[in-house]
Backbone as CSV, one residue per row, in Angstrom:
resi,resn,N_x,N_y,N_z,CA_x,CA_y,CA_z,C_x,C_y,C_z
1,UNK,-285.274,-28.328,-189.243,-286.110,-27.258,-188.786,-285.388,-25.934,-189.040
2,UNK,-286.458,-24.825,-189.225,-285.595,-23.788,-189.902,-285.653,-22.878,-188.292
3,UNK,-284.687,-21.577,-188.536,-284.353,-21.175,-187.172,-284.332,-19.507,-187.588
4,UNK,-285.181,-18.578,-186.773,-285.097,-17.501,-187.614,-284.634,-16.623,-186.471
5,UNK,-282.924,-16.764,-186.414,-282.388,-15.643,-185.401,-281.729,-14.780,-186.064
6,UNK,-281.889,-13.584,-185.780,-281.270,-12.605,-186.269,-279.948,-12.041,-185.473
7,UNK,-278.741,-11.587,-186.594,-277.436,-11.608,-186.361,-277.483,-10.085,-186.508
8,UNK,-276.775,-9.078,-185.536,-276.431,-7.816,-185.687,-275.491,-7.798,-185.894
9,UNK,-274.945,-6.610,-186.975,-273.499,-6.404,-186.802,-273.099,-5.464,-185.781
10,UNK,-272.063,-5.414,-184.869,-271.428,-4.752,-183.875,-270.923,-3.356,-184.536
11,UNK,-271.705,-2.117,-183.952,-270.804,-1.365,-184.600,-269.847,-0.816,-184.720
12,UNK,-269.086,-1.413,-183.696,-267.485,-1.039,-183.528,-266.881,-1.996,-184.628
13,UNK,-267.742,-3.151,-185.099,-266.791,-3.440,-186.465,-267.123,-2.667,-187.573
14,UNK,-268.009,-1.797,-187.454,-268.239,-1.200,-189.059,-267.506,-0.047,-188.888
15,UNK,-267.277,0.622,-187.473,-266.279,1.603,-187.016,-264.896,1.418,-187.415
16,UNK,-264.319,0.169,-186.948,-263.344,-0.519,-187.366,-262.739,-0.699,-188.886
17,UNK,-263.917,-1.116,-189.722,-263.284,-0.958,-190.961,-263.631,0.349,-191.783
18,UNK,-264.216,1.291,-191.299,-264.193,2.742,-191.639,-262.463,3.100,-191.578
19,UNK,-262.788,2.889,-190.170,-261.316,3.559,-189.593,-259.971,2.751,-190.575
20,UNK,-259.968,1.253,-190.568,-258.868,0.826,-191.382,-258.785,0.855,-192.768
21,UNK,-260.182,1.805,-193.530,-260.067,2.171,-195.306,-259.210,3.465,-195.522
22,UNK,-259.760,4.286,-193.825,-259.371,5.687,-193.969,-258.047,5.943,-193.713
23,UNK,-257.539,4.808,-193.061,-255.846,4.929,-192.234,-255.170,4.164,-193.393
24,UNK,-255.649,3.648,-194.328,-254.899,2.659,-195.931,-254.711,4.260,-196.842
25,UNK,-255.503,4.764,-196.832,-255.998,5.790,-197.514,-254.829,7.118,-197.631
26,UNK,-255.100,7.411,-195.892,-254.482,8.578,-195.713,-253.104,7.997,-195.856
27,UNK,-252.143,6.735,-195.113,-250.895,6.543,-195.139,-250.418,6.366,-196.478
28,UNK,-250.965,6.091,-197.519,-250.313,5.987,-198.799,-250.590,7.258,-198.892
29,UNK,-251.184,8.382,-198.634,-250.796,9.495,-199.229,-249.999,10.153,-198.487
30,UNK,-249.643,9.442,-197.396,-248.588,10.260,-196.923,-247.242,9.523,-197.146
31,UNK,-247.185,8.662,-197.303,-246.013,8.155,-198.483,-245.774,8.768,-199.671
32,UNK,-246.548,9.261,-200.515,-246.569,9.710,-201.664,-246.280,11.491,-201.009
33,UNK,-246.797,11.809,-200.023,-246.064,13.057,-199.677,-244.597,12.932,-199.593
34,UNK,-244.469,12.238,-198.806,-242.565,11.643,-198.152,-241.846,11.941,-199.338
35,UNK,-242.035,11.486,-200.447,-241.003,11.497,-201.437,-241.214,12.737,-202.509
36,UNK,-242.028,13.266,-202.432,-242.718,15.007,-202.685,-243.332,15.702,-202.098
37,UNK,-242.720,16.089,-201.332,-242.994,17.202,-200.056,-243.711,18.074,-200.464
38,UNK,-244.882,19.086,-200.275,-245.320,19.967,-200.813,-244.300,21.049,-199.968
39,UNK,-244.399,22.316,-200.691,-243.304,22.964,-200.514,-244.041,24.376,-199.718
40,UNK,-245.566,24.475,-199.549,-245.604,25.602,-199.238,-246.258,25.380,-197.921
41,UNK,-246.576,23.730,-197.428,-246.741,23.330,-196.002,-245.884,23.618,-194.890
42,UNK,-246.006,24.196,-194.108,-245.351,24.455,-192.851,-244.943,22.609,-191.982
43,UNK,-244.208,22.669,-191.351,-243.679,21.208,-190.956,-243.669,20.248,-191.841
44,UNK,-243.865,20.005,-193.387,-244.142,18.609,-193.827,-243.197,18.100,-193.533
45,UNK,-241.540,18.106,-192.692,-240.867,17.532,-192.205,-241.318,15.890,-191.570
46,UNK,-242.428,16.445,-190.988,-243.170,15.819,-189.767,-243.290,14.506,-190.318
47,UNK,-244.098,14.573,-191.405,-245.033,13.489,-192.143,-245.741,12.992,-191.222
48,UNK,-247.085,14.239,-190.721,-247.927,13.577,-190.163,-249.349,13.130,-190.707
49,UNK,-249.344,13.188,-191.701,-250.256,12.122,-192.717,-250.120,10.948,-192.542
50,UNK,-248.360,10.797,-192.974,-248.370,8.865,-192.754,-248.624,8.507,-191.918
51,UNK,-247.999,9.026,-190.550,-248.407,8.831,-189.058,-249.257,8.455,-188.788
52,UNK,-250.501,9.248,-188.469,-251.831,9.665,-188.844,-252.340,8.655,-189.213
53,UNK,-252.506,8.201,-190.544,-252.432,7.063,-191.728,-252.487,5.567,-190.788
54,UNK,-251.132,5.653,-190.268,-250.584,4.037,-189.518,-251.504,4.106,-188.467
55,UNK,-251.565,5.124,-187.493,-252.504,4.647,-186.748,-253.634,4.717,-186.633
56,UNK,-254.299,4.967,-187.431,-255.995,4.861,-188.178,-255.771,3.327,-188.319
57,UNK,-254.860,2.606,-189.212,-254.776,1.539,-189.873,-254.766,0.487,-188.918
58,UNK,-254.040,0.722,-187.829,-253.891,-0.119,-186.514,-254.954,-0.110,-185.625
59,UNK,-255.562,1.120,-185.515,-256.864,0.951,-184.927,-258.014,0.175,-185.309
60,UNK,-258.114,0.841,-186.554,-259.307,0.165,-187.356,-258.998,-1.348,-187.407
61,UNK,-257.468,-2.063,-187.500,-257.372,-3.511,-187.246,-257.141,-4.072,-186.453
62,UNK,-257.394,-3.250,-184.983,-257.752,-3.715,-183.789,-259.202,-4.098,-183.653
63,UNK,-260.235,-3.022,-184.123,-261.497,-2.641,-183.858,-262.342,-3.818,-184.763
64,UNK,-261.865,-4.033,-186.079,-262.489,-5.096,-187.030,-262.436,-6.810,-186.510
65,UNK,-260.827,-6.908,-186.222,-260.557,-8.305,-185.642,-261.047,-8.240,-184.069
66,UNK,-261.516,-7.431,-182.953,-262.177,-7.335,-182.110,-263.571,-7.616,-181.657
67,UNK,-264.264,-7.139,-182.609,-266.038,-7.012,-182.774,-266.121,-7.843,-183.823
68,UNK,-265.603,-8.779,-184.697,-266.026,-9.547,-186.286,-267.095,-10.135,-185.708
69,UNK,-268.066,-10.135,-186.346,-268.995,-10.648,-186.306,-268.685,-12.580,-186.101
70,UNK,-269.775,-13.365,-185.623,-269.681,-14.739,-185.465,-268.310,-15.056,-184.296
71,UNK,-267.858,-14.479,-183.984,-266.633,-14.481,-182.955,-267.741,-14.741,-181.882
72,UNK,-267.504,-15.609,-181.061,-267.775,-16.306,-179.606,-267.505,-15.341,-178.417
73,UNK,-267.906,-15.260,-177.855,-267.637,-14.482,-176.689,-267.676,-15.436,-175.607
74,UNK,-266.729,-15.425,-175.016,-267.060,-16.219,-173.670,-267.272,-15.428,-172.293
């Protein structure tokens, strides 16, 4: 017998992997800053790109493995 339920996606997982393309994204460019500093930025000491970067990346792979779709809830 066929079964016609419909599956939503959660949108804290589509939040989630927004957030973990944009935190892949920004931290390699802030790696690629690290080792060529732009020179006319005020603090690039900081490297708060990569920063920035990592924790986008950690969020977003909190938020994806959190809400994945077909995950059980008890």
């Amino acid at each position: 017998m066929e079964t016609n339920e419909h599956h939503m996606i959660p949108i804290w997982f589509i939040i989630g992997i927004n957030l973990l393309v944009y935190g892949v994204v920004i931290a390699i460019t802030g790696l690629v800053h690290w080792s060529n500093p732009p020179v006319t930025v005020e603090l690039s000491d900081l490297h708060i790109d990569f920063w920035w970067g990592l924790l986008m990346t950690v969020l977003g792979l909190f938020y994806t493995l959190r809400f994945r779709p077909g995950k059980t809830e008890k």
